[in-house]
Steps between C-alpha positions, in 0.01 A plus 500: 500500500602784721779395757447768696353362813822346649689848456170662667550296790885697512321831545542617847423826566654743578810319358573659133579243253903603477512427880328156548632424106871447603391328898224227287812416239748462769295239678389344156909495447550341817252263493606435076869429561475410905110306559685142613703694741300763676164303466514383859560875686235608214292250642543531889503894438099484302408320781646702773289779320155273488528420840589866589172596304291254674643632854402812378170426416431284800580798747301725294212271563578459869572839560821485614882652383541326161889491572418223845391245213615612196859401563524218692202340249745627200810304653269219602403428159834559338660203717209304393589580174838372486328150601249501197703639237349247216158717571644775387651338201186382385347822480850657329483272200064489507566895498721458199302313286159716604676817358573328207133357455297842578795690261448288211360631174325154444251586779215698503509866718260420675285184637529231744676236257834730575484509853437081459779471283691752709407264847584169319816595383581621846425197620694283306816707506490573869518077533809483262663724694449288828625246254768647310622713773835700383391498075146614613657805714758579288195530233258663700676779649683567144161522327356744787836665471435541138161670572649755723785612272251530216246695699797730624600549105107572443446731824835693373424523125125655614677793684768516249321475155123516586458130447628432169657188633184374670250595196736260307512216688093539555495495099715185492439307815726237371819707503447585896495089581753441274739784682379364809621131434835616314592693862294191667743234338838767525421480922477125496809432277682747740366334815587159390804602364562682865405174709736268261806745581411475852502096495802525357674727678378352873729243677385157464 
């Protein structure tokens, strides 16, 4: 099955792969070692942008300055955020588990049974994490983490040895997920690990 669609997704031209390479590992880093932490600025900051882009689109429509609606709708929607922060948990850990789903070498390429699969498992992952709030985080952003820092290893081995790493892992599919959930489970342990010290350490 060829993986190649999420690291498509990474191509943003004109940005040569050595460039955006070492900036999509840093924040798969960050968000590996770091998710539990940084999940709520992640999450105000995504939706100061979507609120920014609807501001934007709004005064295109209404033919006016896009700046008059564009910021005050971005920081409108960022507070709002900080109130509904379980939203945006559920669609961390659905997002998880849909990568997983349409990256899986037990599913077709193509068809609408992935995309079903893809939704359900979206679904019921985005609920535990309303559920299981810190374990579900912790998991989530680790796995998307994971994603990243492969993707930058990918985008950097293309430029570097004309996709020798890539061409392997699209000839054993299995080896990518497996690398994925060896760095997947490393970020978790180190996150848990990093919130135990913490408990310990804080005054009672």
């Amino acid at each position: 099955m060829d993986i190649s669609w999420l690291a498509d997704l990474t191509q943003l031209e004109p940005l040569p792969p050595l460039v955006l390479a070492p900036a999509l590992g840093g924040l798969g880093v960050l968000l590996l070692l770091f998710g539990w932490h940084i999940y709520r600025v992640l999450f105000v900051a995504m939706a100061v942008l979507l609120g920014g882009a609807l501001g934007t689109g709004a005064g295109f429509l209404l033919n006016v300055p896009m700046l008059i609606l564009a910021l005050p709708l971005g920081i409108v929607v960022g507070l709002i955020a900080l109130r509904i922060e379980k939203v945006g948990a559920f669609f961390t850990g659905g997002l998880c588990s849909a990568l997983w789903v349409l990256s899986s070498p037990r599913f077709p390429d193509s068809g609408i049974g992935l995309y079903i699969a893809a939704s359900l498992a979206f679904i019921i992952t985005g609920i535990l994490a309303v559920f299981l709030w810190r374990p579900m985080i912790i998991v989530s952003l680790a796995a998307i983490g994971s994603w990243f820092f492969t993707n930058a290893i990918l985008l950097a081995t293309d430029a570097l040895t004309s996709g020798a790493l890539r061409r392997l892992f699209n000839t054993h599919p299995w080896w990518c997920l497996f690398f994925v959930a060896l760095v997947t489970l490393a970020g978790v342990g180190f996150q848990a690990g990093f919130g135990d010290k913490e408990a310990e350490e804080a005054p009672g």
